[in-house]
N, C-alpha and C positions, 0 to 999 in steps of 0.2 A: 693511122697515126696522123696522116695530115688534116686529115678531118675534124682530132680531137682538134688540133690546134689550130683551126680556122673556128669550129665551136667557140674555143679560149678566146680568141681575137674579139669573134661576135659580141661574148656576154663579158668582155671587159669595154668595147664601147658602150654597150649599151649601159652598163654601170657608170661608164664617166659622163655620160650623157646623162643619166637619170643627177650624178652628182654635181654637174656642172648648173641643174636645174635648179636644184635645192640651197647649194651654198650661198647664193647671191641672196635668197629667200632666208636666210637664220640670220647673214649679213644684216640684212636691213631691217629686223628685230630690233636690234639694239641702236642705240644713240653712236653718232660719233664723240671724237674725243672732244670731249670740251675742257679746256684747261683751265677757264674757271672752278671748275669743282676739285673737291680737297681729293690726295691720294688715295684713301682710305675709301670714298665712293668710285672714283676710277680703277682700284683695285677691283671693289666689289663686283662693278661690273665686269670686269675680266673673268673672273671666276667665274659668275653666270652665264657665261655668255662661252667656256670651254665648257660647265656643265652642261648647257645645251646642245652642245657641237656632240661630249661623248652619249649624250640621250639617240640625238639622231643615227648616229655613227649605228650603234647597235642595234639599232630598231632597221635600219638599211640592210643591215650585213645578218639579223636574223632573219628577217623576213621577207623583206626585197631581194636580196640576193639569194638565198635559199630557193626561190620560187622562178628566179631566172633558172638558175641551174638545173632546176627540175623540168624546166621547160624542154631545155635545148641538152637532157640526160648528162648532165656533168657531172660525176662524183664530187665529193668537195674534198680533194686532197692536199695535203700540209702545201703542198709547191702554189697552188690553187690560192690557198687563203693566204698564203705570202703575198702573195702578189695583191692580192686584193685590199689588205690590208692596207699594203701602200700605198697604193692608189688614192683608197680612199681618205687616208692620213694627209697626204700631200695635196688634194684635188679640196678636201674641207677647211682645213687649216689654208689653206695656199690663196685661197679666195675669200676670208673673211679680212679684209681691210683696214675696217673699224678695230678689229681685235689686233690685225696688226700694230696700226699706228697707237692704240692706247699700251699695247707692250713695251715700242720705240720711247712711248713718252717715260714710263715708267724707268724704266732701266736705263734710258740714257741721262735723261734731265732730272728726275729725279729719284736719287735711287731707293730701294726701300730701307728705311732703318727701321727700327721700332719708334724711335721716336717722330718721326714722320707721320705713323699709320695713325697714332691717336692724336693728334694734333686736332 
């Protein structure tokens, strides 16, 4: 029993390690906010740029994670992929900045209507 759960410990560092590597890396992909440019491309790149976050997200959690777990013999149980889920929800999202502050800009200062988007 304690073992699993020093196991768990191990391959959820090592997961926030592997994602603490990468986010700063999808981060700096994209542009920051430039407020010169119209909603409608500031939008765009928001959506590109969650697109890309859920691309990595699953490619991490198929493959990457899968092959930790097999390493270190961890079943991948519902309690298991809860957790890891989260992790990697709040550690991807939590560290993209750029995606923050163009979110901040949209919805505070300018909010979306429709007639906005096509302007």
């Amino acid at each position: 029993m304690l073992e699993n759960i020093l196991k768990i410990c191990i391959v959820s560092l090592v997961h926030i390690f592997i994602l603490f590597s990468i986010a700063p890396i999808i981060d700096n992909a994209f542009s920051p906010l430039q407020k010169k440019d119209s909603n409608s491309e500031i939008l765009f790149e928001i959506i590109t740029q969650l697109l890309f976050i859920s691309i990595a997200w699953s490619v991490l959690n198929q493959y990457v994670l899968k092959a930790i777990n097999r390493y270190f013999k961890i079943r991948h149980t519902k309690v298991i992929n809860n957790i890891t889920n989260t992790i990697s929800s709040l550690v991807l999202i939590g560290l993209q900045s750029h995606l923050i502050n163009k979110l901040k800009y949209i919805t505070h200062e300018h909010p979306l209507r429709i007639f906005q988007i096509f302007d």
